[in-house]
Residue frames as qw, qx, qy, qz and C-alpha x, y, z in Angstrom:
[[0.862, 0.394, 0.108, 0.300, 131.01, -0.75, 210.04],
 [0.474, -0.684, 0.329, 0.446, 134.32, 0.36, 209.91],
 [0.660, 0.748, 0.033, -0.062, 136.42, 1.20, 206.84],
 [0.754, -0.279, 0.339, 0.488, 139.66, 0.42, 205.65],
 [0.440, 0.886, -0.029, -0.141, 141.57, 2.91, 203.06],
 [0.772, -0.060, 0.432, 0.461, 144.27, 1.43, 200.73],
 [0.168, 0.854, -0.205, -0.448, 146.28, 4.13, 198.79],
 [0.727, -0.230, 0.535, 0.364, 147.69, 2.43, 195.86],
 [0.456, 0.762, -0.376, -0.264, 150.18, 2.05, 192.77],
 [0.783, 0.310, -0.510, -0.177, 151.08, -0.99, 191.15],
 [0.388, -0.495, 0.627, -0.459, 150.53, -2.88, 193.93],
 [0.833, 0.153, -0.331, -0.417, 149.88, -6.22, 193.09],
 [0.606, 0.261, -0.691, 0.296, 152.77, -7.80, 194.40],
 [0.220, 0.038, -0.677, 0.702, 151.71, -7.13, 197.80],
 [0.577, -0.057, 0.174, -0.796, 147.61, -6.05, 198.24],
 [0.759, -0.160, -0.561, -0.289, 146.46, -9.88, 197.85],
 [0.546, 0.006, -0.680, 0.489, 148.31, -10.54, 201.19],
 [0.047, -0.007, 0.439, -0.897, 146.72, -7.28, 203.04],
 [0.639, -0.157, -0.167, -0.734, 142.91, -8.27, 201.46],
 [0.585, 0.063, -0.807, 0.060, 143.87, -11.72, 202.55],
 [0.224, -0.084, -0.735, 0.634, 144.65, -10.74, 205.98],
 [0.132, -0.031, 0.254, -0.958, 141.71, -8.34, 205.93],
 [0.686, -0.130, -0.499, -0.514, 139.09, -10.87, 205.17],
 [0.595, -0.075, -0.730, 0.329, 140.27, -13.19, 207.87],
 [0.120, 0.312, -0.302, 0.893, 139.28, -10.33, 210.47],
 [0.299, -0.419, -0.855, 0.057, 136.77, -11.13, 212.80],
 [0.044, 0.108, 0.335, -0.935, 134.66, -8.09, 213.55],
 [0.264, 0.507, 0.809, 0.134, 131.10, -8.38, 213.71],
 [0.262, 0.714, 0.385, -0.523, 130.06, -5.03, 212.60],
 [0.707, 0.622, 0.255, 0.221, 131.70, -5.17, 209.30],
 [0.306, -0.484, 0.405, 0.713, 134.59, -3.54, 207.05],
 [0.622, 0.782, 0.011, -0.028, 134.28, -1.61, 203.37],
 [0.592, -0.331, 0.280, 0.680, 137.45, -1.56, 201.94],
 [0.565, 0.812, 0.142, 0.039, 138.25, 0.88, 199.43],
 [0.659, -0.086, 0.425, 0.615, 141.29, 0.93, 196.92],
 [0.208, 0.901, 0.053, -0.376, 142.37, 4.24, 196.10],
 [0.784, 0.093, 0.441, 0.427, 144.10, 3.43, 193.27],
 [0.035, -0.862, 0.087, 0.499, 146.14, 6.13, 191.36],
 [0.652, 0.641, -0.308, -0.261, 146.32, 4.55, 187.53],
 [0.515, -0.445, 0.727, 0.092, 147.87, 1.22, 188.48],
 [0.683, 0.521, -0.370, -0.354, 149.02, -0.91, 185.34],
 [0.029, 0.398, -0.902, 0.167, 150.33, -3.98, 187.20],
 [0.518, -0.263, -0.770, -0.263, 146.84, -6.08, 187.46],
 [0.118, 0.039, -0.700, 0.704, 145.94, -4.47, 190.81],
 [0.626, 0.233, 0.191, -0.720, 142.43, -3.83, 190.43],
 [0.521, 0.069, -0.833, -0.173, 142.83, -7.33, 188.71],
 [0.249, -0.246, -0.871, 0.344, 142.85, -8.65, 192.86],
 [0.387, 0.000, 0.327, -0.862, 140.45, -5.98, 193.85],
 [0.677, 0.070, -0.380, -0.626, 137.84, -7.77, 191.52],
 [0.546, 0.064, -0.833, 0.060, 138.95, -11.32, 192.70],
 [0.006, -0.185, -0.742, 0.644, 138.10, -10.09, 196.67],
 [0.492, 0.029, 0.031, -0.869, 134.76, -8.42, 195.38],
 [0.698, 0.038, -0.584, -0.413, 133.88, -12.03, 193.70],
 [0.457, -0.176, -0.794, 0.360, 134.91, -14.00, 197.17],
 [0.390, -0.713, -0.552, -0.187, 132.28, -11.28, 198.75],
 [0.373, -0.524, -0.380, 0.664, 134.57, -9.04, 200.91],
 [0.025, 0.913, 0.339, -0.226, 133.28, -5.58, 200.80],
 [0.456, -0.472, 0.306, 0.690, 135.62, -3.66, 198.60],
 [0.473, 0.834, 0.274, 0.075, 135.61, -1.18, 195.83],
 [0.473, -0.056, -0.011, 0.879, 138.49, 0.51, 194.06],
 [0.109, 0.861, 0.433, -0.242, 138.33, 4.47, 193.54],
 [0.492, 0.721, -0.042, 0.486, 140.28, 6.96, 191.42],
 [0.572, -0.749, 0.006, 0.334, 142.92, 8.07, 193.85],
 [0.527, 0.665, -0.392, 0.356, 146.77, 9.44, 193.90],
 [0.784, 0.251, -0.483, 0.299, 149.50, 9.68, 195.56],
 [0.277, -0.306, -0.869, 0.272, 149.57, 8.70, 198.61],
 [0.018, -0.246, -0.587, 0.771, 148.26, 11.55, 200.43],
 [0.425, 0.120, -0.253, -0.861, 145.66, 12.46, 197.89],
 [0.466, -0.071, -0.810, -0.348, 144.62, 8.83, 197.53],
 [0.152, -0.314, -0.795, 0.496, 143.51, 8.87, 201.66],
 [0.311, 0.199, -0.118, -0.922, 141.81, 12.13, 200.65],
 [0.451, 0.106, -0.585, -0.665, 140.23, 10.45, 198.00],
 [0.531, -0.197, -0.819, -0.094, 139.02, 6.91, 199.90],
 [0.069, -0.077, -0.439, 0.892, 138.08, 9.09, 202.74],
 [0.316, 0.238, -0.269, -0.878, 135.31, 10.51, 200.78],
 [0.514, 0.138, -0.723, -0.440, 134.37, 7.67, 199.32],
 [0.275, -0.248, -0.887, 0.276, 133.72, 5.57, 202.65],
 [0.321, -0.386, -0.089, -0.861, 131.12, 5.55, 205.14],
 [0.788, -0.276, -0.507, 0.213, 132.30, 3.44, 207.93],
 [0.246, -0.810, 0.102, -0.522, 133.23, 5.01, 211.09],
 [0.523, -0.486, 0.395, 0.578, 136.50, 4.50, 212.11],
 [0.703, 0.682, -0.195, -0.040, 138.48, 4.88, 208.98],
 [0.823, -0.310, 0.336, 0.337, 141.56, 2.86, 208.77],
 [0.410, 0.873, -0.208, -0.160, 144.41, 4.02, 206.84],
 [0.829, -0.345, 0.402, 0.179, 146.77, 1.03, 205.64],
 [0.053, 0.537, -0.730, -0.419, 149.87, 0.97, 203.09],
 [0.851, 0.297, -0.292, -0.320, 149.40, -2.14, 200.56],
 [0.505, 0.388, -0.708, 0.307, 152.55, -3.47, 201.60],
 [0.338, -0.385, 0.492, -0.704, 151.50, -3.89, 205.11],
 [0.415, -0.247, -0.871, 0.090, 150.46, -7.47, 206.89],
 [0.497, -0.389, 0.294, -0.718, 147.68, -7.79, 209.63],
 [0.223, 0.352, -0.873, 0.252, 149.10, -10.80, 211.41],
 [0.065, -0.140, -0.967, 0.205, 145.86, -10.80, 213.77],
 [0.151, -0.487, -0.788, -0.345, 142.66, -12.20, 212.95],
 [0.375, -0.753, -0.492, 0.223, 141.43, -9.61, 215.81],
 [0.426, -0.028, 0.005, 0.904, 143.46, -6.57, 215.20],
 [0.152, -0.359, -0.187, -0.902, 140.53, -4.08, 214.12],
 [0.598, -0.609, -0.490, -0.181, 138.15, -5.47, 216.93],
 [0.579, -0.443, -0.263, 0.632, 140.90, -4.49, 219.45],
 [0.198, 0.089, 0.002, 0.976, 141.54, -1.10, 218.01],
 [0.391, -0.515, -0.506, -0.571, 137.83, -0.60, 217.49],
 [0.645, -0.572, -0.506, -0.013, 137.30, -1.47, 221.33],
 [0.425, -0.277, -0.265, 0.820, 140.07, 0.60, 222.83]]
């Protein structure tokens, strides 16, 4: 399994598009996501909940900013890679972590 770490603050306007793309990812050993969230008041841990209920692997955690929040979802995983993506960030292809994973 691999892991994905999302540093955020009132992200909403933009983390449904990056869980979007990250669900669509075709890797068979799996992905955790975890949303290090640093006291967001915009309904962002609103979408976290919505991907937990559609079944992708994903939990927020108490993060900050930014560099504390990788700190923080670092820790917290226990996949091997660790990815480290912005919220605001797209993953265009369905194959993107199988290719990094394999190089």
């Amino acid at each position: 399994m691999i892991s994905v770490v999302i540093p955020a603050l009132n992200e909403r306007k933009y983390i449904d598009g990056l869980l979007a793309d990250i669900a669509r990812q075709d890797l068979p050993e799996g992905i955790e996501v975890i949303v290090s969230d640093a006291g967001s008041t915009d309904g962002t841990l609103d979408v976290v909940r919505v991907y937990q209920a559609k079944g992708l692997n994903i939990r927020a955690v108490k993060g900050g900013l930014p560099a504390a929040g990788r700190n923080r979802g670092s820790e917290a995983s226990s996949g091997d890679p660790i990815f480290f993506i912005d919220a605001d960030m797209s993953i265009p292809d369905k194959d993107f972590f199988k290719k990094a994973v394999d190089y």
